[in-house]
LOMI-719757 format. One record per residue (C-alpha): residue number from 1; z, y, x. Coordinates in steps of 0.1 Angstrom, whole numbers, always signed. Each point is the difference from the previous one (the first is absolute). Example, Ala and Ser with C-alpha at 12.3 -4.5 7.8 and 13.67 -1.06 7.14 Angstrom:
   nr     zz     yy     xx
    1    +78    -45   +123
    2     -7    +34    +14
end
This chain:
   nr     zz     yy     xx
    1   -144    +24    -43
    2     +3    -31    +26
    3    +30    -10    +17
    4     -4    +17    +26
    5     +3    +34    -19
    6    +27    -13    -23
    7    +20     -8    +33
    8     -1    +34    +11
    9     +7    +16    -34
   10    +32    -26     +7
   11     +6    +12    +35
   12     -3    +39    -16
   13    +25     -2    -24
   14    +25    -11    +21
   15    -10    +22    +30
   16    +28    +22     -1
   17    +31    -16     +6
   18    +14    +18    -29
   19    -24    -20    -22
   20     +9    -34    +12
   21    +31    -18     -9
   22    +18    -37     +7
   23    +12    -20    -23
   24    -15    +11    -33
   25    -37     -2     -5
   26     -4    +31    -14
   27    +21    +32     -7
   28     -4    +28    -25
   29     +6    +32     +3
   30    +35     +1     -9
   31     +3    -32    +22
   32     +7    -28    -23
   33    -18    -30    +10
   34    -33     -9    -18
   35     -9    -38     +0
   36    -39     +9     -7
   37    -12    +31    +16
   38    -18    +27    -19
   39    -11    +36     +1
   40    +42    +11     -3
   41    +10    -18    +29
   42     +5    +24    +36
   43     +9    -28    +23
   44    -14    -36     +8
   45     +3    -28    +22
   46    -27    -17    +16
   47     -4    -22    -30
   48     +6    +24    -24
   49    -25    +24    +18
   50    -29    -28     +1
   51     +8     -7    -39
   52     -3    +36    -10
   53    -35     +6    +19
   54     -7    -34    -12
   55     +8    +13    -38
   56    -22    +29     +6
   57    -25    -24     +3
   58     +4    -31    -18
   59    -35    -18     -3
   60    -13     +6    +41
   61    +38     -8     +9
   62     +2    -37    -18
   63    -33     -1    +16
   64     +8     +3    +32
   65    +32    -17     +3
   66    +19    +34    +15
   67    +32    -15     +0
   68     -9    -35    +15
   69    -20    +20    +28
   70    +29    +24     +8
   71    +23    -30     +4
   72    -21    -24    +19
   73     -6    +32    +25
   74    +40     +3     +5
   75     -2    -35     +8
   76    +21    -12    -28
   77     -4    -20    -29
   78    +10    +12    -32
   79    +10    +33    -16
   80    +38     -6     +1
   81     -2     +1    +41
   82    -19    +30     -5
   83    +28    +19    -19
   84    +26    -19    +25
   85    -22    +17    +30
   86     +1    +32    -17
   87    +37     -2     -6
   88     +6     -7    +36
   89    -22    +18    +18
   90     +3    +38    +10
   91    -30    +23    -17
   92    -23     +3    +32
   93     +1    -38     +1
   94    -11     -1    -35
   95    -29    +24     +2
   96    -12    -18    +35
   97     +0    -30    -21
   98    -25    +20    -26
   99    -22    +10    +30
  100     -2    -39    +13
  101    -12    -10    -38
  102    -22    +27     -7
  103    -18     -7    +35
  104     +1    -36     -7
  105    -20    +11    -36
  106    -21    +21    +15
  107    -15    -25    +28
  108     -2    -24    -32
  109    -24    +22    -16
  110    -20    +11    +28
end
């Protein structure tokens, strides 16, 4: 798994609108926030998203620098304007901002 498929497992789980959420990185299913997302949680934000496809696969994601990738291709600098972009950003803007990094991964690898 390279980032490139790691960000679109991200961009998957948070797809549906109903699977995305603001202001928590992670929901469960009876929508109490989760700090670390895992296998109970039902809705994500971008940074939670990227951390659970990165948890799926933890020795090609430390590899690959997922995170560090998806952030530089927002044009940001660190994880915490990440979540502030997610947080104030509508859900079409967050999933155009998936496209722009896994584009920018993919003409990396090729």
């Amino acid at each position: 798994m390279n980032t490139v498929q790691i960000l679109k497992e991200a961009r998957a789980l948070i797809a549906n609108e109903k699977n995305w959420t603001q202001g928590e990185y992670a929901l469960a299913e009876n929508g109490r926030p989760q700090l670390c997302p895992n296998q109970f949680s039902k809705c994500f934000c971008s940074v939670g998203a990227v951390s659970r496809a990165m948890r799926l696969h933890p020795t090609e994601a430390g590899k690959s620098g997922v995170m560090e990738k998806f952030i530089k291709a927002a044009g940001l600098s660190n994880v915490r304007e990440l979540v502030e972009f997610n947080d104030s950003h509508t859900h079409a803007v967050v999933l155009a901002l998936f496209d722009r990094a896994i584009a920018r991964a993919e003409s990396e690898v090729a």
